[in-house]
Z-matrix of the N, CA and C atoms (Angstrom, degrees):
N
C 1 1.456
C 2 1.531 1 108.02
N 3 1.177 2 107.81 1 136.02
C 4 1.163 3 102.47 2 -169.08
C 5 1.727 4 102.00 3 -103.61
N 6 1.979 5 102.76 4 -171.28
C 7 1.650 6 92.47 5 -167.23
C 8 1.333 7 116.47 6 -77.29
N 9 1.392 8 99.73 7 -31.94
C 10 1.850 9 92.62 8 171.22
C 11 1.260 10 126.73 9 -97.39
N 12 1.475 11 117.29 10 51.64
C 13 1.509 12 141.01 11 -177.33
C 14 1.785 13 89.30 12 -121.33
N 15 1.573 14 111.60 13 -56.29
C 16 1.326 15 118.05 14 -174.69
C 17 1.285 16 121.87 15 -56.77
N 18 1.928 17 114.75 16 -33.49
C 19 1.330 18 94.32 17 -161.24
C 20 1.647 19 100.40 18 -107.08
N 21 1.585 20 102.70 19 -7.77
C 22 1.542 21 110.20 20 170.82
C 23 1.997 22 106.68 21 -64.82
N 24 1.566 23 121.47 22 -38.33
C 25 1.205 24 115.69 23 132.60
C 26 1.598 25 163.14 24 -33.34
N 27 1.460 26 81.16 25 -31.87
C 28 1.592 27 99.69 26 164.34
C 29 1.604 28 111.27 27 -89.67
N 30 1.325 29 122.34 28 -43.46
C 31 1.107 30 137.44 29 163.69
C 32 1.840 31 116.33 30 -19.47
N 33 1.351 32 92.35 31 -68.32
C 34 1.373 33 118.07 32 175.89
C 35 1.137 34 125.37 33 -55.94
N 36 1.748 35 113.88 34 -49.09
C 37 1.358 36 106.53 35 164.82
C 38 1.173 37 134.08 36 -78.88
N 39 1.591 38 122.43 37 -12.45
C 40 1.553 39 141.04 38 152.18
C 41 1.480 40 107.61 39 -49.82
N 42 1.613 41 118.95 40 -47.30
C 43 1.548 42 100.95 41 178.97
C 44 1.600 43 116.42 42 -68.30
N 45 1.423 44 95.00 43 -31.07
C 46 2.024 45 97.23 44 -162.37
C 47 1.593 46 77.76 45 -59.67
N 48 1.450 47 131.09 46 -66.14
C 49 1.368 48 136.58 47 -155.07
C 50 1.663 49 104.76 48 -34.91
N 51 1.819 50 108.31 49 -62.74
C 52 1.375 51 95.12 50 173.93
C 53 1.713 52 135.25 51 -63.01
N 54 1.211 53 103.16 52 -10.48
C 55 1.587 54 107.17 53 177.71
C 56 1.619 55 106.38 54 -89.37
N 57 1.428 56 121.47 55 -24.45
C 58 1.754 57 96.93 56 148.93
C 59 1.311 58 122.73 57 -60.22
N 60 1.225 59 104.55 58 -55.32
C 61 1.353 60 111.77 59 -173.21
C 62 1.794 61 109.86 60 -34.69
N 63 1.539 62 108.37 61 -63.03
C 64 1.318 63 94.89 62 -177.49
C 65 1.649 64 121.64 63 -58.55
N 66 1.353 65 100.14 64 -34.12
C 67 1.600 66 103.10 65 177.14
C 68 1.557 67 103.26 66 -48.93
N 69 1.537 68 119.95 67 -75.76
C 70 1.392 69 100.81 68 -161.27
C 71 1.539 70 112.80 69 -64.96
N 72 1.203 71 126.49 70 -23.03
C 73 1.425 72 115.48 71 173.49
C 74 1.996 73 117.77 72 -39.82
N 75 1.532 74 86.82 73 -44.67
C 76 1.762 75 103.64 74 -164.36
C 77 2.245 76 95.61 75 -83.37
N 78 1.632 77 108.74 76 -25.03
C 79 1.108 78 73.95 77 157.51
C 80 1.216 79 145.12 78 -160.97
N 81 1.786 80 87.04 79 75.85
C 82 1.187 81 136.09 80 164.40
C 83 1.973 82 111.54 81 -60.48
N 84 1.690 83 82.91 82 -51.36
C 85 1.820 84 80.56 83 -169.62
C 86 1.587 85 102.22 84 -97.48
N 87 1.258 86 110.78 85 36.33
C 88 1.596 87 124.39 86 -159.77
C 89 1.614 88 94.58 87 -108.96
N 90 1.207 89 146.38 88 86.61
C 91 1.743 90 127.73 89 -175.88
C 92 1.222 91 93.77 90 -76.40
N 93 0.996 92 155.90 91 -17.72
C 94 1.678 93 151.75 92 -157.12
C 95 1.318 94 104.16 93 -83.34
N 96 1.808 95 114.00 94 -26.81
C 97 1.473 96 107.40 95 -156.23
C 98 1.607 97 90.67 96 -126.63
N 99 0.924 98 100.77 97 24.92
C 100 1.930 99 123.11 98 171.04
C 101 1.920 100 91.25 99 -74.79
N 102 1.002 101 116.53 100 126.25
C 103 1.462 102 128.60 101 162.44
C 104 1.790 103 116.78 102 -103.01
N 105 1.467 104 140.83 103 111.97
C 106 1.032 105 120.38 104 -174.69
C 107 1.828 106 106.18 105 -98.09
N 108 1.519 107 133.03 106 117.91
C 109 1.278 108 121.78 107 -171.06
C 110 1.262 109 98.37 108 -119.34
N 111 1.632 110 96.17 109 126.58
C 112 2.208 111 105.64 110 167.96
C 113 0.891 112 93.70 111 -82.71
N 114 1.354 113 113.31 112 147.64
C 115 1.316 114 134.00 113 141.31
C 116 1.670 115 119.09 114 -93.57
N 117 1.248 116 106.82 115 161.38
C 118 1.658 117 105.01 116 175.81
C 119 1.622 118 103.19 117 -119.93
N 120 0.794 119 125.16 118 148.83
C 121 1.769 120 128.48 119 -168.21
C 122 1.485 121 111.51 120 -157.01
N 123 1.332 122 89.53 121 101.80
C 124 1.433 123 108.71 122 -178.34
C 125 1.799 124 128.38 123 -106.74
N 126 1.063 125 99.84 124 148.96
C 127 1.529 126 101.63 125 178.72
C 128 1.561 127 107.90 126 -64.59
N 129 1.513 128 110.81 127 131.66
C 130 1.247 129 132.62 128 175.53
C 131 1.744 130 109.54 129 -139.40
N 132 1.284 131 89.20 130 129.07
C 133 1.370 132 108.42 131 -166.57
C 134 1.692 133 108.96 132 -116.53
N 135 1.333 134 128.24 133 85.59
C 136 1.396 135 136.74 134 163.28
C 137 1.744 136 113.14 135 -1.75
């Protein structure tokens, strides 16, 4: 791979990175897109 394979790669994952970013920022103040998940947590013994 060469270097401008890598940073056109880096590129790419810097944008996806900022388009979460804005997503959870926006829905953060979003309650609709609030998910509430139980968990169950159980004793486990080795």
């Amino acid at each position: 791979m060469t270097t401008t394979e890598k940073i056109a790669n880096a590129k790419k994952r810097i944008d996806e990175l900022e388009r979460l970013i804005k997503y959870w920022n926006n829905s953060y103040h979003d309650e609709a897109k609030i998910i509430n998940f139980t968990r169950k947590i159980g004793n486990k013994v080795a």
